[in-house]
C-alpha positions in Angstrom: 150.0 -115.0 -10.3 150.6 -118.2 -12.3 154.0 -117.0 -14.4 155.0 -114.7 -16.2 152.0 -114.3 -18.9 149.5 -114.4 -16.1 149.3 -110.4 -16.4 148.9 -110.9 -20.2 146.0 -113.8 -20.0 144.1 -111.3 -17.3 144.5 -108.3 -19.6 143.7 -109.8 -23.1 140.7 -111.6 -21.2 139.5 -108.8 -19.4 139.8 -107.2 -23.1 137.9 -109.5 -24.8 135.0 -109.2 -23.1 135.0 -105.8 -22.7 134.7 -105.8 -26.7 132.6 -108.5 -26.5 130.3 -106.7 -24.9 130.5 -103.3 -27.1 129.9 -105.8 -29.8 127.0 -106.9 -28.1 125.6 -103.5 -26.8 125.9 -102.2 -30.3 122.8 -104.2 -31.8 120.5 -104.0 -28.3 119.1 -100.7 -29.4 118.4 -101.8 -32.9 117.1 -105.2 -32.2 114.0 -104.1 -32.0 113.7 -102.2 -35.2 115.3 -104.8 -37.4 113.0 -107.8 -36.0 110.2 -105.3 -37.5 111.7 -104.3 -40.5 112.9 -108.5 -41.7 109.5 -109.9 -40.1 106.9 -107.2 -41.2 105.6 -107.3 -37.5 104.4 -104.8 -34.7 106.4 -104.0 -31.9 104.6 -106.7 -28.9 105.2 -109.1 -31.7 108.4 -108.1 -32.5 109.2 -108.4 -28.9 107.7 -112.2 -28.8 110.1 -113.1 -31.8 113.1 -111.6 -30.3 112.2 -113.2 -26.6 112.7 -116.4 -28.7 115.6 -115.4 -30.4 116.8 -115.2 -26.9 116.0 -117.9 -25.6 117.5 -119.7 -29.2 121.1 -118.4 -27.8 120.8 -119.4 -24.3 119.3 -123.1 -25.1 122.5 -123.6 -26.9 124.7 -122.3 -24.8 123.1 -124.4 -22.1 123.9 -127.4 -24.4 127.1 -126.6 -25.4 128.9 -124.3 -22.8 129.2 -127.0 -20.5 131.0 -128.9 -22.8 133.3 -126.0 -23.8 133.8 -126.0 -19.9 135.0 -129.1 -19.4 137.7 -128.9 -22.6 138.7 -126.2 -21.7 139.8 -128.3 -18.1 141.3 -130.8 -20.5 142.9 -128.8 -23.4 143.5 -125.7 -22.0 141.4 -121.9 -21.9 143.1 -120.8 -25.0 141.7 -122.4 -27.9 138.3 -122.3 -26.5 138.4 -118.8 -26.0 139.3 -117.8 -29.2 136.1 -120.3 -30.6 133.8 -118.6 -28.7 135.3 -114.9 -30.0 134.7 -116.5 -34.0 131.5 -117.5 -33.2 130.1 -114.3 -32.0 131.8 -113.0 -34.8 129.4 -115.5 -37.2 126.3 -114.3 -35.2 127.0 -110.4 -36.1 127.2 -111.6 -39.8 124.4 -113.6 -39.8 122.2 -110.4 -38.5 123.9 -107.7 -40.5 123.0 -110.5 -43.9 119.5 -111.7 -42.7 116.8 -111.9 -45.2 114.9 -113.2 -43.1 113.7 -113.6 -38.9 114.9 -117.7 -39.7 118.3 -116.5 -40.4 118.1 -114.2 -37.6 117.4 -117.4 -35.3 120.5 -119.5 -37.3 122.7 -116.9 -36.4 121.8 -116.7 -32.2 122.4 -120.7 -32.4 125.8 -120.3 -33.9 126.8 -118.1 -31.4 125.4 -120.3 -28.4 127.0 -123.3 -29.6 130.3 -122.0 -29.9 129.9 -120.5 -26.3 129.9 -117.0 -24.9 133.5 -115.6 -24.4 132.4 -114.8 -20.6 132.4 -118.3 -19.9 136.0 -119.6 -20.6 136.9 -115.8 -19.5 135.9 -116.6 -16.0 138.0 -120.1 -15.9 141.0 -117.9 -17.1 140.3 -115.8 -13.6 139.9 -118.9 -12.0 143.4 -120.0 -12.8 145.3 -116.9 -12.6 145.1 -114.8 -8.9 144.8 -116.9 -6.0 141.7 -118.1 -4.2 141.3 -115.0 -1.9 142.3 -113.0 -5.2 138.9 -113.7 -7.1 136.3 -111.4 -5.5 138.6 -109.0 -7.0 139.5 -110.7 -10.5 135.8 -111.2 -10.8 134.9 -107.7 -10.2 137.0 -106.8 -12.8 135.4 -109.0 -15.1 132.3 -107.3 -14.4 134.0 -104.2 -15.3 134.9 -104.8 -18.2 131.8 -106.3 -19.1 130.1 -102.4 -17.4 132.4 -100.5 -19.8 131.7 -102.5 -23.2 127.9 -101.2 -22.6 129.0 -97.5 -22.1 130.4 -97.7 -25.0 128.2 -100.4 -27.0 124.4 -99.2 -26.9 125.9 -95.3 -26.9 127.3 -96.5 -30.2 124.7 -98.8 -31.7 121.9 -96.3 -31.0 123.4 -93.8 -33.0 124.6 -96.1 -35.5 120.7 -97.7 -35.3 119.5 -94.3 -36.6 121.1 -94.3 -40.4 120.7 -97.8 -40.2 119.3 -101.2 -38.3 122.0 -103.5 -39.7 125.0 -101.2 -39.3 125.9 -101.4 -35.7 125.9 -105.4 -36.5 128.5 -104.1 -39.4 130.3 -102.7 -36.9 130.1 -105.3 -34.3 131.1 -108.4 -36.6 134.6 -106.0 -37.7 135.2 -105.8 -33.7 134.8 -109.9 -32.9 137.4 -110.1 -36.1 139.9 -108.1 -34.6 139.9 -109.4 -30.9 140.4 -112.6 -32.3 143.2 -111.9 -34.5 144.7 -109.8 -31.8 144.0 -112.8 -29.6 145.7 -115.7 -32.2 149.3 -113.6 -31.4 149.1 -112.4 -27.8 146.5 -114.5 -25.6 148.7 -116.9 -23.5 147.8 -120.7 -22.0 147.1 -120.2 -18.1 146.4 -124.1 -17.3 149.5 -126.0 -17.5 149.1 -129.8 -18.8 150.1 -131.0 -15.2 146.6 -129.4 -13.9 144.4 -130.4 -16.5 142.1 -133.2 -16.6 141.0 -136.2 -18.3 138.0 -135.4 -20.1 134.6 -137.0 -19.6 131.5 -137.0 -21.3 129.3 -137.8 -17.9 131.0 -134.3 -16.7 130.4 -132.3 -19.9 126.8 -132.7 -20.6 124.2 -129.8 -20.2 122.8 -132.3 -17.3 125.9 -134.2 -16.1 127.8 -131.3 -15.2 124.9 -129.4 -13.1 126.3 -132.4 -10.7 129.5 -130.4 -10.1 127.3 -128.4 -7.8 126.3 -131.1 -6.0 130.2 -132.6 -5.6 131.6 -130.4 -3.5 129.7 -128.6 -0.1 128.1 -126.0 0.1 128.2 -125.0 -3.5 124.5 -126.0 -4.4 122.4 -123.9 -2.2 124.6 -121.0 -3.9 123.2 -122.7 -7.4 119.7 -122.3 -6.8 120.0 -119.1 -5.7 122.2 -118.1 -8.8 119.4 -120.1 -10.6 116.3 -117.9 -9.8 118.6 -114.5 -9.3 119.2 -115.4 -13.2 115.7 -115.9 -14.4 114.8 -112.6 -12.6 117.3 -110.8 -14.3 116.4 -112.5 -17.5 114.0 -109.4 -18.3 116.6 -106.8 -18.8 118.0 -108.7 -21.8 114.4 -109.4 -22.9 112.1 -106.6 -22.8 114.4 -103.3 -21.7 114.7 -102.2 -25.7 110.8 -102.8 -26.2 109.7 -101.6 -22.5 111.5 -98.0 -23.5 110.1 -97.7 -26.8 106.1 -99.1 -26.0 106.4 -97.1 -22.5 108.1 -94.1 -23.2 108.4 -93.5 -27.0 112.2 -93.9 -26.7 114.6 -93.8 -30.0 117.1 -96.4 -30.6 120.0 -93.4 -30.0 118.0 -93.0 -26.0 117.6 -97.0 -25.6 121.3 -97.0 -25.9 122.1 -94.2 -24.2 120.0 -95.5 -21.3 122.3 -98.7 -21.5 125.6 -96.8 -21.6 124.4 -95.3 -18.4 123.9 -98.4 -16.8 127.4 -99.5 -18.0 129.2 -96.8 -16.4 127.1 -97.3 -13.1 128.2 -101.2 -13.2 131.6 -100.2 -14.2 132.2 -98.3 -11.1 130.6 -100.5 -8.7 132.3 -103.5 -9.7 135.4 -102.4 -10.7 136.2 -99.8 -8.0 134.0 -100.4 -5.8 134.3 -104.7 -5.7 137.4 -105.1 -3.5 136.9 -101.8 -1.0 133.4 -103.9 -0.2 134.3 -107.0 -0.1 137.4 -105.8 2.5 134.9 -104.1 4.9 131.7 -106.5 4.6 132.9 -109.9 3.0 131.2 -111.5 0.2 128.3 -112.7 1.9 127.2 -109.2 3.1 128.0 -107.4 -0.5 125.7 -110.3 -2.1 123.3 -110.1 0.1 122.9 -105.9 -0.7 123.6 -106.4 -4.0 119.6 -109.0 -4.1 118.6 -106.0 -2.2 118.8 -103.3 -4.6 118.0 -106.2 -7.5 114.5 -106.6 -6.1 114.1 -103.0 -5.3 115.2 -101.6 -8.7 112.9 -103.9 -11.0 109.7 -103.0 -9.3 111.3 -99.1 -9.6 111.5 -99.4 -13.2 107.7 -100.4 -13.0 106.9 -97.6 -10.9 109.0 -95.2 -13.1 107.4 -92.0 -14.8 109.6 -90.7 -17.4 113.7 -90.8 -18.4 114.9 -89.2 -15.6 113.1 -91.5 -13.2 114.9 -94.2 -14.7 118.2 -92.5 -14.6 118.1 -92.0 -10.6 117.1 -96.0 -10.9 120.0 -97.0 -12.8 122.3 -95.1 -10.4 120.8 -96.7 -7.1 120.4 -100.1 -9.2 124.3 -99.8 -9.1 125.2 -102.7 -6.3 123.7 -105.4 -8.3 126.4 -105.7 -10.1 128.0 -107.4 -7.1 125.9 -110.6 -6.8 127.1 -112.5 -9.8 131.0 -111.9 -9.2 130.2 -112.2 -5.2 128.7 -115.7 -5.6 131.1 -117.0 -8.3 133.8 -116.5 -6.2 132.1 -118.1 -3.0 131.2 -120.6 -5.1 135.1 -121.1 -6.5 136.5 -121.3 -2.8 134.5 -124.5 -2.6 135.8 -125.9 -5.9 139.2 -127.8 -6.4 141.5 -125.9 -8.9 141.4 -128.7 -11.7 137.8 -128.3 -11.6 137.1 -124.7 -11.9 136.6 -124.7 -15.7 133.7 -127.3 -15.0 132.2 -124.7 -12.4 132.0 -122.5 -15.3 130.3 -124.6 -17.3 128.6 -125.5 -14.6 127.0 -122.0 -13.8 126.9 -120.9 -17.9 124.5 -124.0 -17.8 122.4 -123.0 -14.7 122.6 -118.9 -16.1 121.3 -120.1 -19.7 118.6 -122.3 -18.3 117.3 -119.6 -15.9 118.0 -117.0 -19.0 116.0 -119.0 -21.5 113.2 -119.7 -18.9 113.1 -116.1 -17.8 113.2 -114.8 -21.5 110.5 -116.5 -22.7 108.3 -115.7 -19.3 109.2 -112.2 -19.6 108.4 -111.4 -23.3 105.4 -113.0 -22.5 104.4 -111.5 -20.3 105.2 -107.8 -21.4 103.5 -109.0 -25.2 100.7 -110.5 -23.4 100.0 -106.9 -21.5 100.2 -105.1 -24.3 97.8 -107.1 -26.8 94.0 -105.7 -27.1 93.3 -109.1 -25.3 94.9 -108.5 -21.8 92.7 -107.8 -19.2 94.3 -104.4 -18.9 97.1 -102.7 -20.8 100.6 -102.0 -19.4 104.5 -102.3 -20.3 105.5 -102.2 -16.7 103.7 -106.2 -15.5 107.1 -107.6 -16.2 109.3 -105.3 -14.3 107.1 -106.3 -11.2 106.9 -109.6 -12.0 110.5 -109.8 -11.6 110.6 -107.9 -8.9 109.0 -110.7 -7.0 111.1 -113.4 -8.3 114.5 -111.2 -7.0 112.8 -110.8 -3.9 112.5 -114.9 -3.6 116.5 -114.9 -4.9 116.8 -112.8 -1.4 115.3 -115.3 1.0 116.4 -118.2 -0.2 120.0 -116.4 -0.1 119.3 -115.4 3.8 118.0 -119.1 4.4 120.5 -121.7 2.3 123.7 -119.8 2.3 126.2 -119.7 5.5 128.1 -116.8 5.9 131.2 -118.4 6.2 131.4 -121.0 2.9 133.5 -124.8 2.7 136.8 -124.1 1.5 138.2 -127.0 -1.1 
């Protein structure tokens, strides 16, 4: 630990997400229902508008996180943190106001721009435990991120049922506090003599995909963060519509369905992370954790009813390893005054395989649901991505050593 406040920075962080993420699982079950209700539309078209809406967040993100990266590296992880809190806060409002789907869109942008809390959150990990410390940090960070969608979609689906704008109500009140809680207790963890100077070349959306490339061995973990990204890309983009066009599901079981998978995430990564990574090492808990991913998105598929998709989100449980496994293999390689441009770094690569993968999948699941598809079905998507987790797996086994460069 870096001083005296490092216990403070991991627990406020840690805490921020973890309501950033109840804030965010609060209006998943709605979604839906409100993109119907402002836009007057069905719900495959529904689903196309909010695949975009999507993709509006993460192409902004992908602009802008890399640069919140990188000053963050330069001015420290507090101020951008607390940004990134307000702006979600503005995106909540901008939903729980919207008179129209436009404002909707205005109001994803906002929040990409100012960047996701998770992103500067990581780079506070980064600084605080030591480099053989991460796995762990990380894990926790997932969670955290777990237990704000127990109690998130839980929450917003019953919410959702007196009223598709009050979980966003709800979630807009929860991004004020954190950051007024934050403004009196979140501590600096970079001191000025390890930042950086700041430079543009480093901060762009393009530019800094180049810190993968700067130090060895971290690009071959890229590209298969890269396509393990877009395959995951259809949870976020069709699991709200798949539930409802498949199964008939309320917004109260769409979030219920969610909190399950929260606690199942919660448990693996949190108290599961560090016992792995101790017996196997992080190569060999990624590598299961792309196991289960590809096996779990053709089960959903294959699924036949809720409880079918219950024993799935249980045995789905060890993907939740692969993000923090390969951030932190990825860190090792990385010099310390250069982990906040990582971050940016893999925000960027996430919200370019998110935005890609969004608007694939939500085409794909409103294409094969139309009158015009060659055959009607809300499952094409979930094998689709099956596939595409699958290729995440080889090109894992083929371009990533087991033992990675240390910086």
């Amino acid at each position: 630990m870096q001083g005296s406040s490092s216990p403070h920075a991991v627990g406020f962080v840690l805490l921020a997400v973890f309501l950033d993420m109840v804030g965010f699982g609060l209006i998943i079950p709605v979604l839906p229902r409100l993109i119907e209700d402002v836009g007057g539309l069905d719900l495959a078209r529904a689903s196309l508008i909010g695949g975009w809406m999507f993709a509006a967040f993460s192409l902004a993100q992908f602009a802008f996180a890399p640069l919140m990266g990188n000053l963050s590296d330069r001015y420290g992880r507090r101020p951008l943190l607390l940004l990134a809190i307000f702006g979600l806060g503005v995106d909540y409002l901008f939903h729980a106001f919207a008179p129209t789907v436009g404002w909707l869109f205005v109001g994803r942008i906002v929040a990409g721009i100012c960047g996701s809390p998770y992103v500067i959150a990581n780079a506070f990990l980064a600084d605080v435990p030591p480099p053989e410390g991460r796995a762990r940090a990380f894990g926790l960070m997932g969670a955290a991120f777990g237990l704000g969608f127990v109690l998130g979609p839980a929450l917003g689906g019953l919410l959702g049922e007196l009223d598709p704008r009050m979980p966003f109500y709800v979630a807009a009140a929860l991004s004020g506090c954190n950051l007024i809680y934050g403004v009196f207790v979140l501590p600096e963890t970079l001191p000025p003599e390890k930042r950086r100077c700041f430079d543009w070349a480093r901060a762009n959306p393009l530019g800094t995909l180049r810190v993968f490339r700067r130090h060895s061995g971290v690009l071959p973990m890229a590209a298969v963060l890269l396509v393990y990204f877009f395959g995951t890309a259809v949870y976020p983009a069709i699991w709200a519509f798949w539930g409802m066009a498949k199964f008939g599901w309320s917004e109260a079981i769409v979030g219920l369905t969610l909190a399950a998978f929260g606690i199942v995430m919660a448990l693996f990564q949190g108290a599961l992370t560090g016992p792995a990574v101790r017996i196997w090492g992080e190569w060999r808990v990624a590598l299961i954790g792309l196991v289960i991913a590809a096996a779990a998105a053709v089960g959903y598929g294959l699924a036949g009813g809720l409880w079918a998709v219950l024993v799935l989100l249980v045995i789905h449980g060890p993907e939740g390893f692969v993000h923090p496994m390969l951030t932190a293999l990825m860190s090792r390689a990385v010099p310390e005054d250069a982990q906040g441009e990582l971050q940016g770094g893999i925000a960027a690569a996430m919200n370019l395989a998110m935005l890609a993968g969004t608007i694939f999948f939500t085409q794909v699941f409103g294409y094969f649901l139309s009158p015009g598809a060659p055959f009607r079905s809300a499952d094409v998507a979930f094998h689709s991505a099956g596939a595409v987790l699958a290729l995440s797996l080889l090109m894992f086994l083929a371009l990533v050593p087991r033992a990675p460069a240390k910086a």
